[in-house]
C-alpha positions as CSV (number, residue, x, y, z in Angstrom):
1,X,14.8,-12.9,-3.9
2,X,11.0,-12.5,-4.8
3,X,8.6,-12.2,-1.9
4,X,6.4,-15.6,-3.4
5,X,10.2,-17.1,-3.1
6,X,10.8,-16.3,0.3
7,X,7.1,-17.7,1.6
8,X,8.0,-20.4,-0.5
9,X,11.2,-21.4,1.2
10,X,10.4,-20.7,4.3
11,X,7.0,-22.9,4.1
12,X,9.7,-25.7,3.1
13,X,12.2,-25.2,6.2
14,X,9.4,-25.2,8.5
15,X,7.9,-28.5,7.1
16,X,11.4,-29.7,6.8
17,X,12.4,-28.9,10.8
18,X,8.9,-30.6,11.9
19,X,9.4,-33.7,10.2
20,X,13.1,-33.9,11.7
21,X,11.7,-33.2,14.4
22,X,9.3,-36.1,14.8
23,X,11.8,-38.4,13.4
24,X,14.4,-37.2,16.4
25,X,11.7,-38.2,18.5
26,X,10.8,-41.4,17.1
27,X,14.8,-42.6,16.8
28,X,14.9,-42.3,20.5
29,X,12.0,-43.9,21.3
30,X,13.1,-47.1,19.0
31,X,16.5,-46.4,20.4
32,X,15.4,-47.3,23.7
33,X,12.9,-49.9,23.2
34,X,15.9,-51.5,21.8
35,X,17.6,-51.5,24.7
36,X,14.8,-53.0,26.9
37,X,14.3,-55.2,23.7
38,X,17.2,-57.8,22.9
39,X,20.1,-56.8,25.0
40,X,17.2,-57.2,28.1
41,X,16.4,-60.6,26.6
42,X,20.2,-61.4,26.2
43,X,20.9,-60.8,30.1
44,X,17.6,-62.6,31.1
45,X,18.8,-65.4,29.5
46,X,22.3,-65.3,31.0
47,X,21.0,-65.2,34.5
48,X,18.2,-67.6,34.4
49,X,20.8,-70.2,34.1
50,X,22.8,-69.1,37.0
51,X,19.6,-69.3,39.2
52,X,18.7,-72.5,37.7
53,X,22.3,-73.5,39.1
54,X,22.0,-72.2,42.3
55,X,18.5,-73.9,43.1
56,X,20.1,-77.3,41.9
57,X,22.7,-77.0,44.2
58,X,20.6,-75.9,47.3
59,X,19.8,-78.8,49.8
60,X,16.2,-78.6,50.1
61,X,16.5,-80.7,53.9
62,X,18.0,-77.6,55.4
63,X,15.2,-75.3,54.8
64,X,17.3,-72.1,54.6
65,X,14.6,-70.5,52.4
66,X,16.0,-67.3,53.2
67,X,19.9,-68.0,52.2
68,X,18.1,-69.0,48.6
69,X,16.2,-66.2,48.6
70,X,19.3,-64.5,49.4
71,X,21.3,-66.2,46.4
72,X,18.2,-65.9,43.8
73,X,17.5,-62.0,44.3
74,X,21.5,-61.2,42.6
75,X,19.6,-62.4,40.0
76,X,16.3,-60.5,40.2
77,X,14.3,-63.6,40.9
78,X,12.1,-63.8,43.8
79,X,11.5,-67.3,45.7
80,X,8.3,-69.3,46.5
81,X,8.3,-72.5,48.3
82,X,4.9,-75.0,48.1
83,X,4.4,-78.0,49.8
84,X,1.3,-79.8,49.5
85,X,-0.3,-77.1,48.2
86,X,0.8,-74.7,51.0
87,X,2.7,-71.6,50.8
88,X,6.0,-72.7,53.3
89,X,8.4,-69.4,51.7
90,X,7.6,-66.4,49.8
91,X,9.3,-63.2,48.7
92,X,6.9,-62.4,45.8
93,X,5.5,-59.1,45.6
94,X,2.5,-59.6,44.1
95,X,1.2,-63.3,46.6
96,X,-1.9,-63.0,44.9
97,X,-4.0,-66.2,44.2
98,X,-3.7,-66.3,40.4
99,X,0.0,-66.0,40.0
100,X,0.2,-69.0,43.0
101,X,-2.5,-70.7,40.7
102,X,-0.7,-70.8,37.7
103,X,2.8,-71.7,39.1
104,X,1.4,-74.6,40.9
105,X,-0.9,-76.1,37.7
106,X,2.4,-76.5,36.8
107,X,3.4,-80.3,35.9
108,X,6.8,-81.1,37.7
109,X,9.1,-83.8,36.9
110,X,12.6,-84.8,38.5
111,X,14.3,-81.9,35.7
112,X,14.1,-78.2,36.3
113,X,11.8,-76.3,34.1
114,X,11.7,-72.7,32.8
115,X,9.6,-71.1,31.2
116,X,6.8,-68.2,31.4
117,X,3.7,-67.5,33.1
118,X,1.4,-64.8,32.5
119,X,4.2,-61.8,32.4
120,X,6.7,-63.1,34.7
121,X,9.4,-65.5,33.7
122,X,9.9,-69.0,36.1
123,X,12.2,-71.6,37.1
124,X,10.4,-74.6,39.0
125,X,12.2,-77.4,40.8
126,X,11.3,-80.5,42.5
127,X,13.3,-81.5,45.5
128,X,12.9,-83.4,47.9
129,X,8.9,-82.7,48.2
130,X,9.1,-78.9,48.2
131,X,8.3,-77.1,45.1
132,X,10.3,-74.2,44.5
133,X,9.4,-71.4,41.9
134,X,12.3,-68.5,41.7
135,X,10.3,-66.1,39.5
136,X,11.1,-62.7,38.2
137,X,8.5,-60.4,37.5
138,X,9.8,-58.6,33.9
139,X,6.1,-57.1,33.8
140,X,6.5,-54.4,36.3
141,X,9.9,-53.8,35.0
142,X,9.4,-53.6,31.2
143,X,5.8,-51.6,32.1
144,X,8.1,-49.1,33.9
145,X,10.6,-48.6,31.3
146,X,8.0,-48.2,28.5
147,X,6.3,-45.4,30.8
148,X,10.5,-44.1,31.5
149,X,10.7,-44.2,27.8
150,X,7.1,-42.4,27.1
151,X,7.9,-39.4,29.6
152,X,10.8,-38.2,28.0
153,X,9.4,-38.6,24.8
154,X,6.3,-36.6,25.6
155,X,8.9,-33.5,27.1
156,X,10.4,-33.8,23.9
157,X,7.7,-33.7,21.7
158,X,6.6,-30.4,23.3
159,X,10.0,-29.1,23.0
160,X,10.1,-29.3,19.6
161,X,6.9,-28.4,19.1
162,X,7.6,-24.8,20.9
163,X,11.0,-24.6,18.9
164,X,9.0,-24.8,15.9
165,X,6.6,-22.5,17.2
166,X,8.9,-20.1,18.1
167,X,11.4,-20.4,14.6
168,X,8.1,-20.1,12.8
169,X,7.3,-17.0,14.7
170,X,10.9,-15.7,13.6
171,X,10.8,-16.3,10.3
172,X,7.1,-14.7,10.0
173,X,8.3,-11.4,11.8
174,X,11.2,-11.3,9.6
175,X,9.0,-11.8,6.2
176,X,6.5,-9.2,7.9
177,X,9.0,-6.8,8.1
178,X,9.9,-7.6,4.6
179,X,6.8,-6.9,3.3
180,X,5.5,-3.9,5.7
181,X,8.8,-2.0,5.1
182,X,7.8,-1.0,1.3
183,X,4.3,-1.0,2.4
184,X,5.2,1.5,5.1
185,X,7.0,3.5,2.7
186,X,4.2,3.6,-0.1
187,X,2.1,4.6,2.7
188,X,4.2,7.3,3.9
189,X,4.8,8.3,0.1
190,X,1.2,9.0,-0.3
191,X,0.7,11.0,2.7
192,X,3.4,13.2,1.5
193,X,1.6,13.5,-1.7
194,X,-1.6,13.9,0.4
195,X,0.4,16.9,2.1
196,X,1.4,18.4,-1.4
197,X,5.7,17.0,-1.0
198,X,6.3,15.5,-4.1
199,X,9.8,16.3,-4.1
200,X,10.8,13.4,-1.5
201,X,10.7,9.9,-3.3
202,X,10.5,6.5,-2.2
203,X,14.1,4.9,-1.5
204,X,13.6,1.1,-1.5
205,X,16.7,-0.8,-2.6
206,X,14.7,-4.5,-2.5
207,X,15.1,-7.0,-5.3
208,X,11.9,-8.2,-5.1
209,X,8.2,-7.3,-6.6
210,X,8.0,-3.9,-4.1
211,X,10.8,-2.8,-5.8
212,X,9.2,-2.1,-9.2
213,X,5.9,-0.9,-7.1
214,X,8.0,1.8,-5.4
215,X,9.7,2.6,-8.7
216,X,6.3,3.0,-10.4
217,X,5.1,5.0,-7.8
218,X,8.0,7.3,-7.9
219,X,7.6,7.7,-11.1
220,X,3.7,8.2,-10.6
221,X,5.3,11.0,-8.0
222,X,7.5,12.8,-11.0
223,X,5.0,12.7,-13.2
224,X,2.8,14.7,-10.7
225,X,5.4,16.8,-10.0
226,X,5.9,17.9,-13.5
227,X,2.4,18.5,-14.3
228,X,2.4,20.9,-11.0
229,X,5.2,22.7,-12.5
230,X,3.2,22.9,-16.2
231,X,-0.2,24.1,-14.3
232,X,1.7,26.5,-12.5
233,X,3.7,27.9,-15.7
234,X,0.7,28.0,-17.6
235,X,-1.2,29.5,-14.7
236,X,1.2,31.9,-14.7
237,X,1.2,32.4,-19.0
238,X,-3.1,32.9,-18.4
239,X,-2.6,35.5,-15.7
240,X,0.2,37.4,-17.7
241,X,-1.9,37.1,-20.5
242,X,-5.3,38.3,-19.3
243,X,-3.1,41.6,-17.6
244,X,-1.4,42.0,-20.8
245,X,-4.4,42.2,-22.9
246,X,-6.5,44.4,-20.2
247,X,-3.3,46.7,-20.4
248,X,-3.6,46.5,-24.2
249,X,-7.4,47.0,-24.3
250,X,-6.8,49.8,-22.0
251,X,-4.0,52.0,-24.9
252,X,-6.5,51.7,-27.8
253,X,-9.9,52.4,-25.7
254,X,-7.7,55.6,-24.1
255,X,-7.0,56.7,-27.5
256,X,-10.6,55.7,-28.6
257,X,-11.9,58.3,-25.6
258,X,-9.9,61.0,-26.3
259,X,-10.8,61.5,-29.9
260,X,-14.1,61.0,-29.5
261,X,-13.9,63.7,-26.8
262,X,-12.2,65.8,-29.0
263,X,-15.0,65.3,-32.1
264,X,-17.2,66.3,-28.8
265,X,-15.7,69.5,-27.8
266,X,-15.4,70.7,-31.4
267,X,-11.4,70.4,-31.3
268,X,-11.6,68.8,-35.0
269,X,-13.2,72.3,-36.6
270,X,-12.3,71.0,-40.1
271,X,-13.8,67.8,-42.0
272,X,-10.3,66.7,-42.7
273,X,-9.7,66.7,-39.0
274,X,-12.9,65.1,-38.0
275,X,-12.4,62.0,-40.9
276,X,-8.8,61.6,-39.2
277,X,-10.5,61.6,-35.9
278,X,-12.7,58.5,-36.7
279,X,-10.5,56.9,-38.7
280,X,-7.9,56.8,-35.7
281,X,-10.6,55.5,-33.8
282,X,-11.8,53.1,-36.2
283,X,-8.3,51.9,-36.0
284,X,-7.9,51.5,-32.3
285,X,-11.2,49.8,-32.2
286,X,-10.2,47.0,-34.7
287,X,-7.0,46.7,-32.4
288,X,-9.3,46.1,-29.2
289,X,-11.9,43.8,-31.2
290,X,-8.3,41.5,-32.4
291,X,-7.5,41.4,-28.8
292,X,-10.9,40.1,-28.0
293,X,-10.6,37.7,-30.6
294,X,-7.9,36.5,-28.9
295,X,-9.4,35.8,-25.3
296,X,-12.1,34.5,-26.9
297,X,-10.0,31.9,-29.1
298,X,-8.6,31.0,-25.9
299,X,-11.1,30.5,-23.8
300,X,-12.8,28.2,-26.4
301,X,-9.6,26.2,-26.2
302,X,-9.7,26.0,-22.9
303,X,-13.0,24.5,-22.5
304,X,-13.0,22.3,-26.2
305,X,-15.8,24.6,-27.5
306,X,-14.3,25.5,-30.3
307,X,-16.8,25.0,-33.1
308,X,-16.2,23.4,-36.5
309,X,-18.1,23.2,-39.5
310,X,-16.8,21.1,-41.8
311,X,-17.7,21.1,-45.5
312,X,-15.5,19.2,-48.8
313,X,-13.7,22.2,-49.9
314,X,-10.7,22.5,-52.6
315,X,-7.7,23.3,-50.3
316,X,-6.1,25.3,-53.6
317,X,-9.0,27.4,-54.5
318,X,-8.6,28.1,-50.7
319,X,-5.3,29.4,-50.7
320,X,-5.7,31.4,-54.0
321,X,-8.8,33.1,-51.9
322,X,-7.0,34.1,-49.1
323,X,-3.8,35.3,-50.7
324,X,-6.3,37.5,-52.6
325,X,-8.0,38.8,-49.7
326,X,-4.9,39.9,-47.7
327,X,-2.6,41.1,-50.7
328,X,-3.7,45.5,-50.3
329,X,-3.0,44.9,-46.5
330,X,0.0,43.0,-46.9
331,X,1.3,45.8,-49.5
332,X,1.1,49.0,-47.3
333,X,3.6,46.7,-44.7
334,X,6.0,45.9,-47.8
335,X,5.1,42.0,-47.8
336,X,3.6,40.1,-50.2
337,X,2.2,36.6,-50.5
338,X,1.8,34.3,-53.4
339,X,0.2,31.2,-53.7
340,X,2.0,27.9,-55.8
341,X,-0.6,25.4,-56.7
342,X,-0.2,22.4,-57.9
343,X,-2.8,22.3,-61.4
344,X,-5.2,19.3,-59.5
345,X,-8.0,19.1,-57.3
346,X,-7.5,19.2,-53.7
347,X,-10.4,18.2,-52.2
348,X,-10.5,18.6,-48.1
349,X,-13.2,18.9,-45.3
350,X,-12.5,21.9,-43.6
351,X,-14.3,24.7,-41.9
352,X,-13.1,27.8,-44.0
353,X,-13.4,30.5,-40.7
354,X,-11.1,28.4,-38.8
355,X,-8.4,27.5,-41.6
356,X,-8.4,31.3,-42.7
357,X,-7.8,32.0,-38.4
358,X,-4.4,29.8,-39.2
359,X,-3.5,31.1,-42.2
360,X,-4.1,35.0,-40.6
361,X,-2.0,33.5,-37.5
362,X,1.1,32.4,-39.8
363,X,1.1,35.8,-41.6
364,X,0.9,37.3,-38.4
365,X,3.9,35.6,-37.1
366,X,5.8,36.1,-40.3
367,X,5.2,39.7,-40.3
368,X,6.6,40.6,-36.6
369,X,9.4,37.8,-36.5
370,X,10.5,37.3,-39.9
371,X,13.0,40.6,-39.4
372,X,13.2,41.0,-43.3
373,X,11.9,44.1,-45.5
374,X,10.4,43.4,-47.7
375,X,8.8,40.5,-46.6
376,X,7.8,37.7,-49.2
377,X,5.5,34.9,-48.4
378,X,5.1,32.0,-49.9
379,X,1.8,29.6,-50.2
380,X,2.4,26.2,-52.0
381,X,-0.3,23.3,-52.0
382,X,0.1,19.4,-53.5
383,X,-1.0,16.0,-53.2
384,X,1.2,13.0,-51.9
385,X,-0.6,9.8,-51.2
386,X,-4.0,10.6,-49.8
387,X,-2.7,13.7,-47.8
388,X,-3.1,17.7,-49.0
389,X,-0.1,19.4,-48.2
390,X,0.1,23.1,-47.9
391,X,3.5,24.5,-46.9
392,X,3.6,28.3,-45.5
393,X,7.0,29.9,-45.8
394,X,9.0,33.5,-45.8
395,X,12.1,34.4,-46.3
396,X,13.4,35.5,-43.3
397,X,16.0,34.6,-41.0
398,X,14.2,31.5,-39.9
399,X,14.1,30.2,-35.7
400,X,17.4,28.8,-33.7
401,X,17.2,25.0,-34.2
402,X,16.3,24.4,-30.5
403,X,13.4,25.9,-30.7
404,X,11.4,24.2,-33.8
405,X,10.2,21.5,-31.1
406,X,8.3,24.4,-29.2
407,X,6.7,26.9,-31.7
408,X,3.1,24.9,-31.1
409,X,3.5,25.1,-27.6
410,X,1.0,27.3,-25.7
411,X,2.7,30.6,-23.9
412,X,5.9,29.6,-25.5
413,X,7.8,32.6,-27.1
414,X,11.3,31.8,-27.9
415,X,11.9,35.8,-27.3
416,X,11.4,36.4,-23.4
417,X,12.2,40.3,-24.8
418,X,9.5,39.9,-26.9
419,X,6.8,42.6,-25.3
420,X,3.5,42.6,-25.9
421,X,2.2,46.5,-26.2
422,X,0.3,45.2,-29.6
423,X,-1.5,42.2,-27.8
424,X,-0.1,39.5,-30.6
425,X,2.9,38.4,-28.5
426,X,0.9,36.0,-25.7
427,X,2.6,32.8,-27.2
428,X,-0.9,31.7,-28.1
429,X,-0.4,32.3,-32.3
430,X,1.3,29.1,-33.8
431,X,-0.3,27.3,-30.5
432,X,-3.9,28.0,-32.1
433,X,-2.9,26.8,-35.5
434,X,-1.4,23.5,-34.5
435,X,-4.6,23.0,-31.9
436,X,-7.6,24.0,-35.0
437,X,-5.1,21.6,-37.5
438,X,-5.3,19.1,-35.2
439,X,-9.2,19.0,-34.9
440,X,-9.4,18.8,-38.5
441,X,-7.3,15.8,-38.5
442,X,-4.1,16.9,-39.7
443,X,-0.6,17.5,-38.5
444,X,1.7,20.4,-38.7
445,X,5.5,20.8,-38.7
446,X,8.0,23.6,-38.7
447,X,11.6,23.5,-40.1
448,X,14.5,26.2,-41.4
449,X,15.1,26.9,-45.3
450,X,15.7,30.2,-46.2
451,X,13.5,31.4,-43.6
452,X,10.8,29.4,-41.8
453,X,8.6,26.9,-43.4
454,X,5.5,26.1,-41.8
455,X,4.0,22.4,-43.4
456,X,0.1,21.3,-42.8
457,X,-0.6,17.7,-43.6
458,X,-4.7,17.7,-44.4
459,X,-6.5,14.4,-44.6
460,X,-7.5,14.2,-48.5
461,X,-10.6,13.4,-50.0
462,X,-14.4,12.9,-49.1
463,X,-13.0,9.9,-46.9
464,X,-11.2,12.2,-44.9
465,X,-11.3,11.1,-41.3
466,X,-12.1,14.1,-38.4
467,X,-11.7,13.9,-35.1
C-alpha cells in the first residue's frame, strides 16, 4: 500500500475511534438520565399514593407524629406537622423558612392534595386541625445522581481520550518506521557511496513510493559503478599507451643516434653509405613524428580541442585526391586503392586535414589487419536523399561479427596479441575517425562483405548542419 494510503487510512481510524468514542460516552450518559428520568417518575408516583393512604388512615387525636413519621420514611417522605401556624413535628432536613413558607401558603380543603413545591414533591392533609405535609425532597436526590452520572462520565472521557492518544501514538511509530526504514537505507546507501562501496545495493522489498526511490538509486549506484570500471579501463588504455609510445619513440630515436654517430665518426666512408645513413634516419624520424601525431590527436580529443575548419567541398573530387596522393606508397606495400564515383556533384562542408587524417586511419587499418597480399582498396562515393555517402572497403578477411559494435570504441583492439612495437596498434585508429566524423555531423558504420566495409554518412549540401 502507498505511503499517502497509509496516512490516509490511518487519519480515518483515528477520527473514526474518537467519534465512537464520544458517542460511548454520550449513550451512557442518556442511558442513565433515563433511568433517573421515567422509571424514577413511575416509582414516585407509585408511592405517593401509598403515603397519601397511610396519612388518611392516621388518627390525628393520638399525636404519634413519630409512628407516621415512621410509616411515611418507607416511602422516602419526610413529615411536618403545623398547627396554627406553629411547627408541632418535623423530620425535614432542610426546616428552613422558605420551604415552611411555601407548604403552608398552601390552601387546604377537607381532600388531600399533592402536588410540588419548589423542587420537592408534597402531600398536604387536613385533619382534625393539624396540617400535615409528608414531603420528599427529589432535589437533593436527582442533583446527586446527575453529579453520580457526570463523575463517571468525566473518568471516561479521559479514558478514551488517553486510549486515543496512545493508539494514535502506535499507529504514528509504526508509519514512522515505515517511512525512516527506506530513508535509513538511502542514507546508509550514500555513505557507502561516500566511502567508495558501490558494490552493496539497497534491498527494500516495499510496495510503496520508496520502492521505486531505492530502485532508482540502485540503479544510480550501477551506473556509477560502471563508469568506475570505464575510467579505470581507460585509465589503464592512456597509461599503456603513453609507455607504449615512449617505448616506441625510444627504437626509432636509438636508431636515429646511432647513425648519426656513425656519419660522425666517419664509419659511412663512402657517399652511398652516408645517403643510406640519412635516409634510415629520415625514416625513423617520420616514424617518431607519426607517433607524436598520435599523442597529440589524442590529447586534443581529450580536451575537445580538436580544430575544424570547415569549407563546401566536393566529397568525390576529395576522394579522387587522396587516392592519388597515396597510390606510390601504397604500391611498394602491394596494395592499391581506387576510387568509384558516382558522375554528380557532391557537395559537403568539411575540413580537408581532418577527413584526409580518417581516410590515412582506414588505410592504415586495412593495411596491418586486412591479412591479404596484395591488398586492394576500394573508395566509392554517391548521393541518397540529402546524405553523401562514401563507403571504404578491402578485400580481406573482414572482423568476427561480435566485434563490428566495438571497432569505434577507444583502446579497443579485438586482437589482445596485437603488439604495438610500430606505435599504430593503441586502439585509438577507427576511434579517431568515428570521433572527427562525428564533429562533422555524420555517422559511420562498419559491416562484413568480402572483407570489411567501412560506410561514412556526410550531411549534403550548403545546408549541411555541423555540430
Amino acid at each position: 500500500m502507498k505511503v499517502i494510503n497509509r496516512i490516509m487510512l490511518s487519519s480515518a481510524l483515528l477520527v473514526m475511534l474518537s467519534l465512537l468514542s464520544l458517542l460511548s460516552v454520550f449513550g451512557i450518559i442518556l442511558f442513565f438520565d433515563s433511568l433517573n428520568g421515567d422509571g424514577g417518575k413511575e416509582m414516585l408516583d407509585a408511592k405517593l399514593f401509598k403515603a397519601e393512604e397511610q396519612m388518611s388512615g392516621f388518627d390525628a387525636s393520638t399525636e404519634q407524629w413519630g409512628q407516621l413519621h415512621e410509616q411515611l420514611d418507607s416511602f422516602g417522605y419526610r413529615l411536618l406537622v403545623m398547627r396554627e401556624n406553629n411547627v408541632i413535628y418535623t423530620t425535614l432536613a432542610d426546616s428552613g423558612e422558605d420551604r415552611i413558607n411555601s407548604l403552608t401558603n398552601i390552601r387546604l380543603g377537607k381532600d388531600a392534595l399533592a402536588g410540588r413545591v419548589q423542587d420537592a414533591t408534597f402531600i398536604a392533609m387536613n385533619k382534625e386541625g393539624y396540617l400535615i405535609y409528608a414531603v420528599k425532597q427529589t432535589a437533593d436526590k436527582s442533583g446527586g445522581n446527575f453529579y453520580a452520572i457526570l463523575r463517571p462520565a468525566i473518568l471516561i472521557s479521559i479514558a478514551v481520550i488517553v486510549v486515543i492518544v496512545l493508539l494514535s501514538q502506535l499507529f504514528t511509530r509504526r508509519m514512522a518506521y515505515r517511512i525512516l526504514r527506506p530513508l535509513n537505507a538511502l542514507s546508509e546507501g550514500a555513505r557507502r557511496i561516500e566511502n567508495g562501496d558501490l558494490a552493496q545495493p539497497i534491498i527494500y522489498k516495499g510496495n510503496d513510493e520508496f520502492a521505486s526511490v531505492c530502485t532508482a538509486f540502485n540503479h544510480m549506484q550501477e551506473h556509477l559503478l560502471e563508469e568506475r570500471r570505464k575510467n579505470n579501463a581507460y585509465e589503464q588504455a592512456r597509461i599503456d599507451l603513453v609507455a607504449g609510445i615512449s617505448h616506441d619513440l625510444r627504437t626509432p630515436l636509438t636508431s636515429i643516434k646511432g647513425y648519426i654517430k656513425g656519419l660522425r665518426d666517419g664509419v659511412a666512408q663512402t657517399q652511398e653509405k652516408r645517403e643510406q645513413y640519412l635516409k634510415i634516419a629520415y625514416q625513423k624520424s617520420t616514424e617518431m613524428d607519426k607517433l607524436l601525431q598520435k599523442l597529440f590527436y589524442y590529447s586534443s580529443l581529450e580536451t575537445g580541442n580538436l580544430p575544424l575548419a570547415l569549407k563546401l567541398r566536393d566529397l568525390g573530387q576529395f576522394a579522387h585526391h587522396y587516392a592519388a596522393a597515396v597510390h606510390e606508397e601504397l604500391a611498394q606495400m602491394n596494395a592499391t586503392l581506387t576510387a568509384r564515383i558516382e558522375p554528380a556533384p557532391h557537395p559537403v562542408r568539411l575540413d580537408s586535414e581532418q577527413m584526409n587524417r580518417v581516410m590515412a586511419n582506414l588505410t592504415e587499418n586495412a593495411i596491418k589487419y586486412a591479412g591479404v597480399s596484395p591488398l586492394r582498396l576500394n573508395v566509392s562515393v554517391w548521393r541518397e536523399g540529402d546524405s553523401e555517402h562514401l563507403l571504404f572497403a578491402d578485400n580481406g578477411q573482414g572482423v568476427p561479427e561480435e566485434h563490428l559494435p566495438h571497432l569505434f570504441e577507444q583502446f579497443w583492439r579485438g586482437d589482445e596479441a596485437r603488439t604495438q612495437t610500430d606505435g599504430n596498434s593503441s586502439g585509438l585508429g577507427l576511434y579517431i575517425v568515428n570521433y572527427i566524423v562525428e564533429r562533422h555531423g555524420g555517422t559511420v558504420t562498419a559491416r562484413n562483405h568480402h572483407g570489411l566495409q567501412i560506410e561514412i554518412v556526410l550531411p549534403g549540401g550548403k545546408e549541411a548542419s555541423v555540430e
